[in-house]
C-alpha positions in Angstrom: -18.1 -40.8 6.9 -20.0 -38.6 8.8 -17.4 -36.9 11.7 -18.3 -36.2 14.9 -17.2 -32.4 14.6 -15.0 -29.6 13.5 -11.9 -31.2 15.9 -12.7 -34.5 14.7 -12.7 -33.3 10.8 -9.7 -31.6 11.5 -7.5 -34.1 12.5 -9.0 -36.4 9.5 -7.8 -33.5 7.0 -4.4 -32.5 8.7 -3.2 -37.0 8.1 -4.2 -35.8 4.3 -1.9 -33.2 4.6 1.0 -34.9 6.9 3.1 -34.7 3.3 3.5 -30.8 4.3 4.7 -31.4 8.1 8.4 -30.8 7.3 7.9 -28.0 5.1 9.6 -24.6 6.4 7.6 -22.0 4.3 4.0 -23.1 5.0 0.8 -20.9 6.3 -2.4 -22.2 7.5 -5.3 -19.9 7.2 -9.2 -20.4 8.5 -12.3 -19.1 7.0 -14.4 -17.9 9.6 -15.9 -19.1 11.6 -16.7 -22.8 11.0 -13.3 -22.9 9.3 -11.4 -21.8 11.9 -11.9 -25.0 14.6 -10.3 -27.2 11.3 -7.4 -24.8 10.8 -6.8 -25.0 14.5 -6.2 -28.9 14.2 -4.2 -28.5 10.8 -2.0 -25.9 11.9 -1.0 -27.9 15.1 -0.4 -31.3 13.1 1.8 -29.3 10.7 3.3 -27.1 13.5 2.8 -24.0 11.7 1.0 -20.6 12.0 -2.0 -19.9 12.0 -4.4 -17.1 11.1 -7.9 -16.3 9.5 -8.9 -15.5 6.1 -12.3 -13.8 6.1 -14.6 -14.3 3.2 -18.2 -12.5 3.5 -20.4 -13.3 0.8 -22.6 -10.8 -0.7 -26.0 -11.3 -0.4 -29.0 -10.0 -2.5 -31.3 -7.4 -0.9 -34.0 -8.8 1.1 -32.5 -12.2 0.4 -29.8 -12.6 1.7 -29.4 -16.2 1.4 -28.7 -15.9 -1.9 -25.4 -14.2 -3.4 -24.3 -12.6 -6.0 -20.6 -12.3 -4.9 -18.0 -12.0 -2.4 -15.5 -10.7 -0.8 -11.9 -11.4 1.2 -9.0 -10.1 3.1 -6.8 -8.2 0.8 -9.7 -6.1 -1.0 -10.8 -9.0 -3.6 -14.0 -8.5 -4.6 -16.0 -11.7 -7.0 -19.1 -10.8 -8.7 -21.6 -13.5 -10.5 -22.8 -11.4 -13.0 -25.4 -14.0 -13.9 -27.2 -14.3 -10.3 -27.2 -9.9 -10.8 -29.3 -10.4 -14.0 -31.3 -12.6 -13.2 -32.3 -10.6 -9.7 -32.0 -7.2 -10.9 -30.0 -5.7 -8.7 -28.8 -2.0 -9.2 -25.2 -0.9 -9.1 -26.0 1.6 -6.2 -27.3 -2.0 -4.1 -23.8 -3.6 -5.0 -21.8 -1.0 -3.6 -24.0 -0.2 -0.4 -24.2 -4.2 0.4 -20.6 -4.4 -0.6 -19.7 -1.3 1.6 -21.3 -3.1 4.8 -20.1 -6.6 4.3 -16.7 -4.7 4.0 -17.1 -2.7 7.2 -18.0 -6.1 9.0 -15.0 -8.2 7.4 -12.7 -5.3 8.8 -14.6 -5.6 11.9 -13.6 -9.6 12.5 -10.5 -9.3 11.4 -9.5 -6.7 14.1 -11.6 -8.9 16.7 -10.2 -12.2 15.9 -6.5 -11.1 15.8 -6.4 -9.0 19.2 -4.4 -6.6 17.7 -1.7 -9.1 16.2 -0.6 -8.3 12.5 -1.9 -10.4 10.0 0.2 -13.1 8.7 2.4 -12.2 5.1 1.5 -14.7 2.8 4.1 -13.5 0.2 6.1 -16.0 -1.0 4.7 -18.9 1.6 3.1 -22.1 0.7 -0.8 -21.4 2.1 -3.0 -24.0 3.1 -6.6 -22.8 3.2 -9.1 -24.5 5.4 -12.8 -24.6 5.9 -15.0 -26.9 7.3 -16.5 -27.6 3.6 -17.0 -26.5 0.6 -20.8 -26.2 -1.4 -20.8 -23.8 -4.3 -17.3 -22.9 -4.2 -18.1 -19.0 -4.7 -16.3 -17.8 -1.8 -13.6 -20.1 -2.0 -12.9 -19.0 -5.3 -12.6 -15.4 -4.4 -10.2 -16.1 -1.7 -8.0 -18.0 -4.1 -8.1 -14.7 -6.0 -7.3 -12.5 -3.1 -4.2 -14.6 -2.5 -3.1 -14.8 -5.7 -3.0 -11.1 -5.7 -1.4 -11.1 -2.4 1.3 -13.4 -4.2 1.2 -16.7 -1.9 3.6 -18.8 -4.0 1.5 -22.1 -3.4 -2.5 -22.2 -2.6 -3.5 -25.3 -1.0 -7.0 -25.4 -0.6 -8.0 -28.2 2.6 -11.5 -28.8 3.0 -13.4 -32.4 4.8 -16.2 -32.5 2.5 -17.2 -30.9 -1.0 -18.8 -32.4 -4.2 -16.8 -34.2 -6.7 -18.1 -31.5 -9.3 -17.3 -28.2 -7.0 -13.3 -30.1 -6.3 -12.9 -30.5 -10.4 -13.9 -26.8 -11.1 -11.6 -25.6 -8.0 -8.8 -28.3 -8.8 -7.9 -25.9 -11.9 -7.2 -23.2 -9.5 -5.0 -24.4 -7.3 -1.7 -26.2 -6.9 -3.5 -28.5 -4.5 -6.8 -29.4 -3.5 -6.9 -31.8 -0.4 -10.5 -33.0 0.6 -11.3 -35.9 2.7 -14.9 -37.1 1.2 -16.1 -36.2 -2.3 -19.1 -37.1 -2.6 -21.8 -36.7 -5.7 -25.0 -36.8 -3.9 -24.3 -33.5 -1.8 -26.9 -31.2 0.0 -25.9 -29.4 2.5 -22.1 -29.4 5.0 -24.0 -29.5 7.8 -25.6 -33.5 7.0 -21.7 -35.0 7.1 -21.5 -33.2 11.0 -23.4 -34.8 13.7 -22.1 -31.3 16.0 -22.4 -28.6 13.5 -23.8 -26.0 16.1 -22.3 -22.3 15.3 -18.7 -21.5 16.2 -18.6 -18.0 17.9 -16.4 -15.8 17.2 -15.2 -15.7 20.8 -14.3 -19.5 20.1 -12.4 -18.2 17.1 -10.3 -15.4 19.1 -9.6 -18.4 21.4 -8.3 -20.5 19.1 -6.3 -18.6 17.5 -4.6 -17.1 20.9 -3.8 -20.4 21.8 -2.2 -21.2 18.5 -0.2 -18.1 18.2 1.5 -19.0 22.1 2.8 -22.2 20.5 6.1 -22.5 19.4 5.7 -23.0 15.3 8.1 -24.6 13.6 8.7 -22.3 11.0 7.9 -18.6 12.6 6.8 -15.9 10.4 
């Protein structure tokens, strides 16, 4: 299956998820940006709120591309201790790339919100979204970040991640919801015929429209 776009992969996810439509105690948070667009179409299906969960990966000095971490909402901080060896990189680089990725998390957060409060996840039932899943290194430290933040279920609601990335996360998680598994996997982008950038206006949009919709169960 290859869906037309973000909407489209959406709605595909939130009929995998129409078991949690008459639940009173459920979140749905986006990963910015791609995320976001898929959230949108989840929350609305499930009629419940909806707000972003921003993950910045870390990425190694002069190549960026590559990390050796990440970061989330609530302070987590993940660190692959093998990509650090085998670049090299020095504590003081950590920190400095770690203090700017911070700065610009805290940055989109205040942006995308408008000035609204973040949502409490305490005690909810969280479904997080992106538009898929490769490596699984910044999902994993978002699952950290809300196990610290004591969400009492993590759902994790994705249309497209490899078979091996969903068995490692699976272990994590009280449920992992993903439309198409496959085992051959290169890239998200080859299972989106529209997988142009979402801007982070688009984000602010979306979630502004979804916060002046009645949700079913208000937090």
């Amino acid at each position: 299956m290859i869906f037309h776009d973000r909407a489209e992969a959406g709605r595909a996810l939130a009929h995998r998820l129409e078991s949690n439509e008459h639940e009173n105690n459920v979140i749905v948070l986006g990963i910015p940006r791609g995320g976001v667009p898929v959230a949108f179409e989840v929350a609305a299906k499930l009629h419940a709120p909806l707000d972003v969960f921003v993950v910045r990966k870390l990425g190694v000095p002069g190549h960026e591309e590559l990390g050796f971490g990440a970061i989330a909402s609530g302070g987590m901080r993940f660190l692959d201790s093998e990509i650090m060896e085998a670049v090299g990189i020095s504590g003081e680089a950590v920190e400095e790339v770690t203090a700017r990725e911070t700065q610009e998390l805290q940055r989109r957060e205040r942006a995308y919100r408008g000035g609204r409060s973040p949502l409490g996840v305490e005690g909810k039932t969280v479904i997080l979204v992106d538009d898929g899943i490769a490596t699984g290194s910044s999902m994993q430290v978002a699952i950290s970040a809300l196990r610290a933040m004591q969400a009492a279920q993590i759902v994790v609601a994705v249309p497209v991640a490899p078979v091996s990335t969903c068995r490692r996360l699976r272990t994590q998680l009280d449920d992992l919801v993903c439309v198409q598994m496959p085992t051959f996997f290169h890239a998200i982008g080859e299972f989106y015929e529209d997988f142009s950038q979402v801007s982070d206006e688009e984000v602010t949009d979306l979630l502004h429209f979804s916060a002046q919709k009645p949700a079913k169960n208000p937090v």
